[in-house]
N, C-alpha and C positions, 0 to 999 in steps of 0.2 A: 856470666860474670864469675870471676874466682877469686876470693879476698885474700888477700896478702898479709899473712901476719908480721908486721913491723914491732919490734919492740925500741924501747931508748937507750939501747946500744950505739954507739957513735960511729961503730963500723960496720955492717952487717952482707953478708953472701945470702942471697934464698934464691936457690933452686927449684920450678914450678914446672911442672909439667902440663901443658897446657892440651885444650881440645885438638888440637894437631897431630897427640900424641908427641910430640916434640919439648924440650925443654927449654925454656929461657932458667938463665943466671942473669939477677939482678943483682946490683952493688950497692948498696945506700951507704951515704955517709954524712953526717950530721955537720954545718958548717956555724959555727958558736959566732964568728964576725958577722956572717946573714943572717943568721937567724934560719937558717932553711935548708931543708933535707935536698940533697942532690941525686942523682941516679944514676947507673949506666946499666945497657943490656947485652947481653949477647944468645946470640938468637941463633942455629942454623947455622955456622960459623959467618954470621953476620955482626957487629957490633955497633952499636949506639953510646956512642961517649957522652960524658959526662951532660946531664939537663936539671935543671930546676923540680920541683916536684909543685908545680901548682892545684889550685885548687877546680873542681868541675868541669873544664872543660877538658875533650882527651887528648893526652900532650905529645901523641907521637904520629899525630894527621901526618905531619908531612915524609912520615917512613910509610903508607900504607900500601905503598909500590916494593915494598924489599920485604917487610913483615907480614904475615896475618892477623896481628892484635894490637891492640894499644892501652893506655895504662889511663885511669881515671882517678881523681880524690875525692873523695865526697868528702865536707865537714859542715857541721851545725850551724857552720857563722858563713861558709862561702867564703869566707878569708882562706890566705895557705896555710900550711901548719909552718906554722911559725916559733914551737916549743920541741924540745926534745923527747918531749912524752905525749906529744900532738897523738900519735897512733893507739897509746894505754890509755891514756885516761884524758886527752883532751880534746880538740874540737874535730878531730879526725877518730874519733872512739864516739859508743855508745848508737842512738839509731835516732832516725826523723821519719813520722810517719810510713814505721815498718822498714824503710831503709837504713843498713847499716852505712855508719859513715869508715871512711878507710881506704886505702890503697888498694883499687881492682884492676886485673886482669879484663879485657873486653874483647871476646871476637869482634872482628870488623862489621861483621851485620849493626852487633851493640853498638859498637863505635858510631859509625852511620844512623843510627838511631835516635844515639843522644844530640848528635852534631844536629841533625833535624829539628830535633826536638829544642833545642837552646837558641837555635835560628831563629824559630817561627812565633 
């Protein structure tokens, strides 16, 4: 897992070079009428437009045929982040039993993992 530093920026570009060696650019952008961070990626000269940023489960299952990763939230309450400082200081910040909460990168084993794991 590789944690994404988000800050409450309403715009943001992060560049991650992931276990591939390869780079994803991510887009976040803060949507004040939702209430909620939205995303796009581009990958490999692949892109993923525009998605929601939910919370716990990994949100990009159904690219794992074109990608090798996907993207997870953890937060304290299980709700989305639903504040613009969700990732500083609120329920997508700070840790739960040693886990940080936050926007990760997941290789697809991880991926696979959690998916299991939230199934059973």
């Amino acid at each position: 897992m590789i944690k994404i530093n988000v800050s409450s920026d309403i715009k943001q570009e992060i560049t991650q070079t992931l276990s591939t060696g390869k780079q994803a650019i991510l887009k976040l952008s803060w949507d004040l009428e939702g209430l909620c961070w939205f995303c796009s990626i581009s990958y490999n000269g692949k892109n993923i437009n525009t998605f929601r940023i939910t919370a716990t489960i990994p949100m990009l299952n159904q690219f794992s045929n074109i990608i090798p990763f996907n993207l997870v939230c953890f937060t304290t309450s299980g709700n989305n982040p639903f504040d613009i400082k969700s990732f500083e200081s609120g329920i997508a910040s700070g840790t739960i039993n040693g886990l940080g909460m936050g926007l990760y990168f997941l290789t697809t084993e991880e991926a696979e993992t959690l998916n299991d794991t939230l199934i059973s």
